[in-house]
C-alpha positions in Angstrom: 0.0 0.0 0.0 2.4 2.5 -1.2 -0.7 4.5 -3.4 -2.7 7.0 -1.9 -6.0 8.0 -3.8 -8.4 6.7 -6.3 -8.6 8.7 -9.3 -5.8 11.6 -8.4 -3.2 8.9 -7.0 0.0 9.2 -5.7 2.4 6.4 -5.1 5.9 7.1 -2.9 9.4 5.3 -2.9 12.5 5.8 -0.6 14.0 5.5 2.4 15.8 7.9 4.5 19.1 7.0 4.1 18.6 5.9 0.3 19.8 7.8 -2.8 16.6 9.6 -3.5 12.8 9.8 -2.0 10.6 10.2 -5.0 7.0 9.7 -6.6 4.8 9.0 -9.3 1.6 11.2 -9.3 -1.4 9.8 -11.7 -4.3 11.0 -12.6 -3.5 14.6 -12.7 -6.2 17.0 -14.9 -4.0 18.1 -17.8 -2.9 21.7 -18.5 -2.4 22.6 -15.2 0.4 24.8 -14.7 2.7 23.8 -12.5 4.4 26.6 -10.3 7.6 25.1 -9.3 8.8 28.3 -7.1 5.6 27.0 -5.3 6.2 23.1 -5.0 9.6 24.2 -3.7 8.3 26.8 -1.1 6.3 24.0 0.4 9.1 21.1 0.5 11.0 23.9 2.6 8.6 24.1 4.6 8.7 20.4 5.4 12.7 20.3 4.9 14.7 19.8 7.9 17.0 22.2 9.3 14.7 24.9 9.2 14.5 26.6 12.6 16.1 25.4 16.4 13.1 24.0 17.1 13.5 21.0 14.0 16.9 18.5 13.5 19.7 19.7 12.7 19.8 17.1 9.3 20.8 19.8 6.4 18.9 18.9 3.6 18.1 21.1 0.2 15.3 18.9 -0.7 15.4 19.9 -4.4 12.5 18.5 -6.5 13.7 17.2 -9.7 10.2 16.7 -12.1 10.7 13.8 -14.4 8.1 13.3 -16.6 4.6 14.5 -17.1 5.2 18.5 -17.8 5.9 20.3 -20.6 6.3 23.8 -21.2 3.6 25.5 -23.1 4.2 26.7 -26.5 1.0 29.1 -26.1 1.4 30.1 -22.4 4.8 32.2 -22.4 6.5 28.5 -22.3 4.9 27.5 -18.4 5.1 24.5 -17.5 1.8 22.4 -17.5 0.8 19.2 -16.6 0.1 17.0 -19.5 -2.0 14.6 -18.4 0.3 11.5 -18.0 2.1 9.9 -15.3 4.2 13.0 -12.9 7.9 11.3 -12.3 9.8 13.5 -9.2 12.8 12.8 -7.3 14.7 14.4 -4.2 17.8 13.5 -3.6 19.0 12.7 -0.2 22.1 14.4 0.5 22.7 14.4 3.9 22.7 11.0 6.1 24.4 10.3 9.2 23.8 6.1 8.5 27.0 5.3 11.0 25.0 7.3 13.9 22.4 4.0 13.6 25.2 1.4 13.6 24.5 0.9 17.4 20.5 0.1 16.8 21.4 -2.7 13.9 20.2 -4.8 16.7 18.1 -2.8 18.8 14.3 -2.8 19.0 13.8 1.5 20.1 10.4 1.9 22.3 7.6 2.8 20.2 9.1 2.9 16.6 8.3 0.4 13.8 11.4 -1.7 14.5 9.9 -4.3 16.0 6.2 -4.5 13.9 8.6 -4.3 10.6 11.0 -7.0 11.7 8.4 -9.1 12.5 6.5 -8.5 9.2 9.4 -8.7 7.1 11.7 -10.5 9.0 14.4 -7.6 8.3 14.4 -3.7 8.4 16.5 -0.8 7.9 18.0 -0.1 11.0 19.2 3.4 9.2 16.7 5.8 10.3 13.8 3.7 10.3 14.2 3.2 6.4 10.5 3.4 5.0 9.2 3.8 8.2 10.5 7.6 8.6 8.4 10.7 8.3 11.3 11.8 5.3 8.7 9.6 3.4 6.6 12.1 3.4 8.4 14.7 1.0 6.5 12.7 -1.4 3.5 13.7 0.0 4.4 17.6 0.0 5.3 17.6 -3.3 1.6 15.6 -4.9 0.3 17.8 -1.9 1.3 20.9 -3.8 0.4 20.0 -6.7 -3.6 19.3 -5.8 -3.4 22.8 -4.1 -2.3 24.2 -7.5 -5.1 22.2 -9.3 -7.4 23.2 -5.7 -6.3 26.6 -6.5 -8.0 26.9 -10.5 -11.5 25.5 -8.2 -11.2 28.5 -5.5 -10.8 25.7 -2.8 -7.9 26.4 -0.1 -6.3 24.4 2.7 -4.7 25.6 5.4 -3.3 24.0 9.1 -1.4 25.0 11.9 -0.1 24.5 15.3 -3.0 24.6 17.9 -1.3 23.3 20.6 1.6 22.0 21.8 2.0 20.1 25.0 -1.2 22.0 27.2 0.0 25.4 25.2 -3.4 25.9 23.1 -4.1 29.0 20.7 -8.2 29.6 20.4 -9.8 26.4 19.4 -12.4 28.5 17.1 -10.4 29.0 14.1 -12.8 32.5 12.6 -10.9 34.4 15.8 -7.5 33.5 14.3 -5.5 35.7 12.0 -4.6 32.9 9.6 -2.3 35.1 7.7 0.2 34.8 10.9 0.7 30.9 10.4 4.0 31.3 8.7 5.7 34.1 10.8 7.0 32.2 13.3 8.9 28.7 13.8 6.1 27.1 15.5 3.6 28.2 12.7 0.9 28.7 15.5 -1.5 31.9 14.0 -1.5 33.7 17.7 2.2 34.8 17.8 2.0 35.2 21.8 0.8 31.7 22.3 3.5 30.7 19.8 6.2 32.3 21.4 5.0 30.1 24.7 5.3 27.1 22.3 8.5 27.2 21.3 9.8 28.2 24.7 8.0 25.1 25.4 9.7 23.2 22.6 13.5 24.3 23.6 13.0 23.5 27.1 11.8 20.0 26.2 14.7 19.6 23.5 17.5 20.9 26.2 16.8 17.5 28.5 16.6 15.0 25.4 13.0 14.6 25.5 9.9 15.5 23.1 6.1 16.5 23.3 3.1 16.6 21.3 0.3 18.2 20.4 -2.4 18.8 18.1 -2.7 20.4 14.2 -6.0 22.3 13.3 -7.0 22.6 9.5 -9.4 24.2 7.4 -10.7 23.4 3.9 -12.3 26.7 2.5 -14.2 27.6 -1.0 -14.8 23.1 -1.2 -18.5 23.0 -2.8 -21.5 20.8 -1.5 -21.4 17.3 -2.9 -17.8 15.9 -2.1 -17.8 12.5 -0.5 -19.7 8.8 -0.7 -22.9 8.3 1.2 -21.5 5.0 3.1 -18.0 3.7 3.2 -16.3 6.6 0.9 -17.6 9.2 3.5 -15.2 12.5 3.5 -14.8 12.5 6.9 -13.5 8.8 6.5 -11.3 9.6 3.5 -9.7 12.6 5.7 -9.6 10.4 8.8 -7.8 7.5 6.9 -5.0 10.3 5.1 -4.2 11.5 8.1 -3.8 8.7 9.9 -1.7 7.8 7.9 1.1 10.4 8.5 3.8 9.0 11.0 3.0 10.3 14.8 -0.8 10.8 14.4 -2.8 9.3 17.0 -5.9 10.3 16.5 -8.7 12.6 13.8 -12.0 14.6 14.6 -13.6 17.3 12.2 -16.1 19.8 13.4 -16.9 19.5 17.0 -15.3 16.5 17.3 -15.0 15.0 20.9 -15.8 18.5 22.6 -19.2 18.0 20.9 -20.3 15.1 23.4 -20.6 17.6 26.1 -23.5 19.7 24.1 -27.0 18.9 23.7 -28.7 18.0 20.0 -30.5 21.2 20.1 -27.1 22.9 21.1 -24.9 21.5 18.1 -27.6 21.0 15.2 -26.9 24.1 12.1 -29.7 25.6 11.8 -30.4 26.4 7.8 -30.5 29.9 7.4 -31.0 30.7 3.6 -30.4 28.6 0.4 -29.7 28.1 -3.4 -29.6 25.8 -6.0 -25.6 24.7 -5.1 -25.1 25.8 -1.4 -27.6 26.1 1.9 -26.1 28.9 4.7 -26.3 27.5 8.3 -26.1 29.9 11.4 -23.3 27.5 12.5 -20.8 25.1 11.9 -20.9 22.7 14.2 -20.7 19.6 11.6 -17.5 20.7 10.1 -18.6 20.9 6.8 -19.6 17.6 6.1 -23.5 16.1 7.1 -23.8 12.3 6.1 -20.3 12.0 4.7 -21.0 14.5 2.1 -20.0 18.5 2.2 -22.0 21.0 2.7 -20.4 23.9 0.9 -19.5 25.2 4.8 -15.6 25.2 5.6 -14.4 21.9 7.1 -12.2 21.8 10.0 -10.5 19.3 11.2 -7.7 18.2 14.1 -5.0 15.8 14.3 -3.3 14.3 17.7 0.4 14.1 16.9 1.8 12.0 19.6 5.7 12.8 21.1 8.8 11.9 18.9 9.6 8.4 20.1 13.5 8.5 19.4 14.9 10.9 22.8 18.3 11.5 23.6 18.4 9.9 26.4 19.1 5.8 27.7 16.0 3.6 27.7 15.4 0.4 28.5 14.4 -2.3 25.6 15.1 -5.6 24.0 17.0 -6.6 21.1 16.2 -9.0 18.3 17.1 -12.1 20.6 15.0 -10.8 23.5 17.9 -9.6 25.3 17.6 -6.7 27.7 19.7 -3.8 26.5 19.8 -0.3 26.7 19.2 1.9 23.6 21.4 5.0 23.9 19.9 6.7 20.7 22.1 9.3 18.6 21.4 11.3 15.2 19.3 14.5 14.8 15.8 14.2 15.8 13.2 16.7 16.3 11.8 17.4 19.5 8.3 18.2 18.5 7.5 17.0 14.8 4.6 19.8 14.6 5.7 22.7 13.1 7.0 20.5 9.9 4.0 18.7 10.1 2.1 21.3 9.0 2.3 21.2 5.2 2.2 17.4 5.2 -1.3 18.0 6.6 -2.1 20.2 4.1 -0.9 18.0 1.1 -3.2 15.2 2.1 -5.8 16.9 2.8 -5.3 18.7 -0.5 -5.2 15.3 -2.0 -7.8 13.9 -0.4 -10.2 17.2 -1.5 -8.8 17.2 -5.4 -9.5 13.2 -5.5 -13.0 13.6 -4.2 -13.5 16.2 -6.3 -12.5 14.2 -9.5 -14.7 11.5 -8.7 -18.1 13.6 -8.2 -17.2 14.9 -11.6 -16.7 11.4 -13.4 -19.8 10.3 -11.2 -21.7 13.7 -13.1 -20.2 12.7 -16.6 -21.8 9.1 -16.3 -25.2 10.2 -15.1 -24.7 12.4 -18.3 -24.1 10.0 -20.3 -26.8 7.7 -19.2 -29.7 10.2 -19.2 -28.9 11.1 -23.2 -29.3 7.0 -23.5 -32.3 7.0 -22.1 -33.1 10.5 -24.1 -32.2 8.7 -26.9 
């Protein structure tokens, strides 16, 4: 399970301490023109090194686009999408592989050591091999480019830092100056609460450990009709890509688990006006989505990102004989994986939105096709 979507598919390859991660993106909407100052301004977002607050690993994380483009011989020569399979590589360029020589062995606490050596019977001991989050350039990169096709639709995603540790900014994202996400390290929107987060951050990075938190996100401009009725349900399609990205524990959209504390005829959205395509509600409680299917409202959604599990510090473990040992971990390693986690949540949700997208329309094109049969 290396492919991630259904019409607008990506599939990822790589390890961290390989030659290259990379991608092939499918499915794309031809003529789409690609922006590559863009796709490069959100893989440095992701790219380590970045700030104190991230590992010190010194990557450039320079996309190389293989296949699939072409420049425009009637657009000033942009580059566009031409419909077939998107090739992209970056390189890795800066491992550390002899800090893991000590681990060959070693089962860490809480990493995918053990569950891959026991599915596999092997595993790259080097960083966590596929297992680490540097998988997820991959992502950023088929992330940006749904945002630029997202972009053509007037549909945009944003996410941030809402909390880290018991640091929260205002869980009501209309009270939060959005346009403040990316002036500070943290990339919380309430620079005072951010400047307590990274305080925060730095304190827990000076004695080897890590922390958590959580990653709020809004989808705006995303029309009424997205998502399946049963087992395709947005929500569920959301859910399952962020799940997916390494550290997240858990997903809720709208109220989410605050909501069990409110009464039915405290949380329901009342409708306030309508038209053909979109019905106003007073509120948003829902999140955007009613029966697994948008509303035309913005959705908003959470993630639970756990702590880092590698610390710099001794801990107690097995190895692959069952002997106790203990794992004195070394490398770069970020203490809190949120701020750099920000545009991976973005590019899947991105991706998520642009697939479900493509599929109402192929959905629309076949009822189209069947009612001039029946016309016929």
């Amino acid at each position: 399970m290396n492919t991630f979507g259904n019409i607008f598919r990506l599939t990822t390859f790589g390890e961290s301490h390989g030659a290259a991660i990379g991608g092939v993106i499918d499915g794309c909407p031809e003529g789409i023109t690609l922006d590559l100052d863009f796709i490069q301004s959100e893989l440095d977002r992701r790219r380590p090194g970045q700030s104190r607050l991230t590992t010190a690993r010194k990557e450039g994380d320079r996309v190389e686009l293989l296949s699939g483009v072409l420049k425009s011989p009637t657009n000033n020569g942009a580059l566009q999408t031409t419909g077939t399979p998107i090739g992209f590589i970056v390189r890795n360029e800066n491992q550390h592989s002899s800090d893991y020589d000590d681990l060959r062995d070693i089962f860490r606490p809480s990493h995918a050591d053990y569950t891959y050596f026991i599915k596999y019977g092997l595993r790259d001991h080097r960083g966590g091999g596929r297992s680490s989050a540097r998988e997820t350039i991959s992502r950023v990169v088929g992330g940006a480019i749904a945002k630029l096709c997202l972009r053509q639709l007037g549909i945009d995603v944003k996410a941030w830092t809402a909390q880290v540790g018991n640091i929260a900014c205002d869980r009501d994202w209309t009270k939060l100056n959005l346009s403040q996400i990316e002036s500070n390290a943290v990339r919380c929107p309430d620079t005072a609460i951010a400047q307590q987060m990274e305080d925060l951050i730095l304190q827990v990075k000076s004695e080897g450990d890590t922390i958590g938190g959580i990653i709020a996100g809004v989808i705006t401009g995303c029309p009424a009709g997205l998502g399946e009725p049963v087992f395709g349900k947005l929500h569920a399609q959301l859910g399952a890509a962020m799940l997916s990205i390494n550290a997240v524990k858990g997903f809720e959209y709208g109220e989410g688990f605050a909501g069990v504390e409110q009464r039915g005829s405290e949380q329901n959205d009342v409708f306030v006006s309508a038209s053909r395509r979109k019905a106003e509600t007073k509120t948003n409680h829902s999140g955007g989505i009613q029966g697994g299917i948008s509303n035309g409202q913005p959705i908003f959604f959470r993630i639970a990102f756990k702590p880092v599990a590698t610390l710099l510090q001794p801990q107690e473990t097995i190895d692959i004989h069952g002997n106790a040992v203990t794992s004195h971990p070394r490398g770069r390693h970020d203490p809190c994986v949120l701020p750099r986690a920000v545009p991976i949540v973005e590019a899947m949700a991105a991706m998520t939105i642009l697939d479900a997208y493509l599929i109402n329309q192929t959905i629309h094109l076949h009822a189209l096709d069947a009612s001039s049969v029946v016309e016929k």
